[in-house]
N, C-alpha and C positions, 0 to 999 in steps of 0.2 A: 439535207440531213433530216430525219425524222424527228420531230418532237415528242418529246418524254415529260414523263411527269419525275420529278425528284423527289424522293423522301428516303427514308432516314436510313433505309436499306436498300437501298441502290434506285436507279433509275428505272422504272418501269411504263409500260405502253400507257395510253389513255384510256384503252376498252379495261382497262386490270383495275380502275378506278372504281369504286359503285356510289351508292347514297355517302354523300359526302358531306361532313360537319365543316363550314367554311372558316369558322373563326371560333376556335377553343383553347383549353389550358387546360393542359394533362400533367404536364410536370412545373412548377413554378413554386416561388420562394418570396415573395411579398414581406416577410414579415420584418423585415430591418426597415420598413420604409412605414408597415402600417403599426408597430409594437403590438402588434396580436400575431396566435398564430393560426389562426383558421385560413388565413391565403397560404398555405404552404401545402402543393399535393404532391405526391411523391408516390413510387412506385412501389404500394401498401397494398396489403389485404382487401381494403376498400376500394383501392380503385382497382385492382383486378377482380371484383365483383362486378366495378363498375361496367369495369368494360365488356365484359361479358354477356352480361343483359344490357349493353347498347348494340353487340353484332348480333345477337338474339332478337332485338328489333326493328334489323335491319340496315344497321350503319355497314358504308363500306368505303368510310377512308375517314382521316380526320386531318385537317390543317389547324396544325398545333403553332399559335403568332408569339410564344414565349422567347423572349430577344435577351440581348445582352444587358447585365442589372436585374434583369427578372427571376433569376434563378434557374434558367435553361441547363439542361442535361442531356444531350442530346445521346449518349450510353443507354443513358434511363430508357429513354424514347423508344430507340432501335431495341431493347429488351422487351418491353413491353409491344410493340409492331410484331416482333416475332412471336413472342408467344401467344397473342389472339389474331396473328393472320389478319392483321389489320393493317391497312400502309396511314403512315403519319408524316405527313410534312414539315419537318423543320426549319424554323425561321430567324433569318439574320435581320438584325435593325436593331433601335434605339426606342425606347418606347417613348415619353413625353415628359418636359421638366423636373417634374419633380419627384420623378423615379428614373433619370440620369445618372449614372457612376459620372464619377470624378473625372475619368477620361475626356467624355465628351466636348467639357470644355476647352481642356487642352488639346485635341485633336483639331486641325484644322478639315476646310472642307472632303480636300482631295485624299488624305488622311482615310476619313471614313468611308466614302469611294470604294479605296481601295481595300478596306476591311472588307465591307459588302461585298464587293467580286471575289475577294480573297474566298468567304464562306460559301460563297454559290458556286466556284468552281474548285476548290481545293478541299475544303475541309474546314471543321469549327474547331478552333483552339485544339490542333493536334490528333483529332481523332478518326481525322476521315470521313466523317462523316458530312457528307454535301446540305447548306440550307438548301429546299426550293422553291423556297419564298421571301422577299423582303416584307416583313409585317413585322409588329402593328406598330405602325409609327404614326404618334401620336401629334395632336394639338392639345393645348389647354382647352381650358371650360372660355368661350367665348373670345378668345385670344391665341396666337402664335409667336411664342418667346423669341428671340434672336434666335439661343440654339438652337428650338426648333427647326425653324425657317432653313438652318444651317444642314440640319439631320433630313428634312423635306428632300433641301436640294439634292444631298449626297444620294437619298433613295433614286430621285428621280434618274440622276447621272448613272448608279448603278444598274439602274432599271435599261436604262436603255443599251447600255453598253454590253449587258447580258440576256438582254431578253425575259428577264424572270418574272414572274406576278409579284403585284406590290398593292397590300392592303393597309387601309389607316385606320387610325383610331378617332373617333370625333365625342370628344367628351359630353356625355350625354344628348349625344346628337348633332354639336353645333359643329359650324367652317366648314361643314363640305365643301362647300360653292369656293371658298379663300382656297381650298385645299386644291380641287382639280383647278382653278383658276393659278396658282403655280408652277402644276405641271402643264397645266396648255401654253405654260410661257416658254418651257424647257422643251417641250414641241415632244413630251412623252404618250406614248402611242395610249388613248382612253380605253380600248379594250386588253390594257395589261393593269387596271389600276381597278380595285374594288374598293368603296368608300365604308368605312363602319359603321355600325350601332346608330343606321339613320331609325332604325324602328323605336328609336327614342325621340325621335325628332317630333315628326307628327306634322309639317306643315307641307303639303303637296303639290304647291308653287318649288317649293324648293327638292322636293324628289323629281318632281318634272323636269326641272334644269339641271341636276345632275343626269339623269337617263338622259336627255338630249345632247349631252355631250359626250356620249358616248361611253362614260363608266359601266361599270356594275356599280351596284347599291346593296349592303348586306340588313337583314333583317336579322341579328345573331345574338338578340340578349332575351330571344323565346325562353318563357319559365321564368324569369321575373319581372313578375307580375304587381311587386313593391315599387317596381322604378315606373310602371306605366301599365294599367291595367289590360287585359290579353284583352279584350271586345275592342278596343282601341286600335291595338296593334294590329288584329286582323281585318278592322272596316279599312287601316289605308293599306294593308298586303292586297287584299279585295280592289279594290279601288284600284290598284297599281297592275294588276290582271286583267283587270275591263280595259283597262286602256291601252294594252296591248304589251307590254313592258316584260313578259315573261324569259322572253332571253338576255334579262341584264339583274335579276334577282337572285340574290342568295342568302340561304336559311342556316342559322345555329344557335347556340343555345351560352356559348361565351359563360362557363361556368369556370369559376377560382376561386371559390372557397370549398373549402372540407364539407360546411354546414350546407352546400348545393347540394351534395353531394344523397343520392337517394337511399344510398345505405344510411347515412346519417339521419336521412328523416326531412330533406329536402328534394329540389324538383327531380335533378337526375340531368345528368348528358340525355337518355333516354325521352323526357317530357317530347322533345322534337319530332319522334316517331309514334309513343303512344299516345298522345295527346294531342300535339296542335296539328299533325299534318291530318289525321282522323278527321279534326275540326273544320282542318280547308276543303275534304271531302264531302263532307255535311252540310258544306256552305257554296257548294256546287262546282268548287275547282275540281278538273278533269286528272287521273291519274298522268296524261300526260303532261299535262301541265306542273305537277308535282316531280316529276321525273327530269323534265328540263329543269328546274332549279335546283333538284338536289344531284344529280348526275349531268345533265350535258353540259350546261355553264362552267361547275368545278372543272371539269375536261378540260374544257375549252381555255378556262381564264390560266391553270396551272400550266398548262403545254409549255416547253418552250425548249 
């Protein structure tokens, strides 16, 4: 059978994919968990602004990791997909501790297993609409709760059992290594598993070990530039290029607040296209080299 990529409007080829945002938040609802409401985006005036000057520079696809607890909509989604001709991928998972519903605890392993397969082959909570992707399933900051470990495994089990991509979340950088060291236990295939927000990390012993094990590694908090300054971010993207690593990188911008948001006066889903990748140009990466990260890899890691 041919491999397709899933999102929110049906399944479609891999050539129909283009420049692709690997780890964002277009529709999400934060705010019961943070009592503010600037984490809350929704399908507003603003972000169909948004979106519009991001296919205007060039996006063409986005993998949207909002999960269960997070405020996922996956109607919104498919609205929004159709009307900018954009494909979005939506995703089934549990994000991390302490944005858990209530469920999770009560649910045992096999339990969320079968949630996860349930979303990737059936539909999300009634709508039809298929996840195709397990993301972003989280660790803590320097730790993995029981649950966690618990939601790990269930991805990993679902992962295999369906074939689907499955992205994590590494609180500002940390457990990769804990993280694919998991799923090499559960003997889950490393080129269906992309690790997150290692462009926070910063130490290249430990990107190196992840690449050799065969992951993807996502560089996706581009344009915040509060959490770790861009010269930073780009000397180890740089650095991860020289060393050959260009078919296991992936690029996004992992916006979720309103105030990100470039109509409001922040960086923009867009910064990715008008700003850093211009930068990686300037700094001698080759258009093809930009093209495998932001188009072949996505291909490649969502097929399934």
């Amino acid at each position: 059978m041919a491999k397709k990529i899933r999102t929110v409007t049906g399944d479609i080829h891999p050539d129909d994919l283009g420049k692709t945002m690997i780890h964002e938040h277009v529709i999400m609802d934060l705010s019961h968990v943070r009592q503010d409401d600037d984490p809350v985006l929704s399908d507003s005036e603003a972000m169909r602004t948004e979106l519009e000057r991001l296919k205007a520079a060039g996006c063409g696809g986005i993998v949207e990791v909002t999960n269960r607890g997070m405020g996922r909509d996956v109607k919104a989604l498919s609205a929004l997909s159709e009307r900018h001709n954009l494909p979005i991928v939506a995703a089934t998972g549990y994000y991390k501790q302490s944005y858990y519903p209530e469920e999770v605890k009560a649910k045992r392993e096999e339990d969320i297993v079968e949630l996860f397969v349930a979303e990737l082959t059936e539909g999300i909570e009634g709508t039809g609409v298929r996840a195709g992707i397990i993301a972003e399933i989280g660790s803590s900051y320097n730790e993995m709760t029981e649950d966690e470990k618990k939601v790990f495994r269930a991805a990993g089990r679902a992962q295999k059992m369906t074939g689907a991509p499955l992205s994590t979340h590494c609180e500002l950088g940390t457990l990769g290594s804990e993280q694919v060291q998991l799923f090499a236990e559960m003997d889950v295939d490393p080129a269906k598993i992309s690790i997150g927000h290692q462009d926070l990390n910063g130490d290249r012993d430990e990107y190196e070990r992840l690449l050799q094990a065969g992951v993807y590694i996502q560089f996706d908090t581009i344009g915040k530039n509060n959490y770790r300054p861009e010269a930073e971010r780009l000397s180890d993207l740089l650095y991860l290029l020289d060393r050959g690593y260009v078919g296991q990188l992936m690029l996004s911008c992992d916006v979720t607040k309103q105030s990100y948001l470039k109509v409001n006066g922040g960086f923009g889903y867009e910064y990715l296209f008008t700003r850093f990748i211009p930068l990686l140009l300037e700094n001698g990466v080759s258009e093809r080299e930009v093209t495998t990260m932001m188009v072949d890899n996505p291909r490649r890691f969502l097929s399934f």
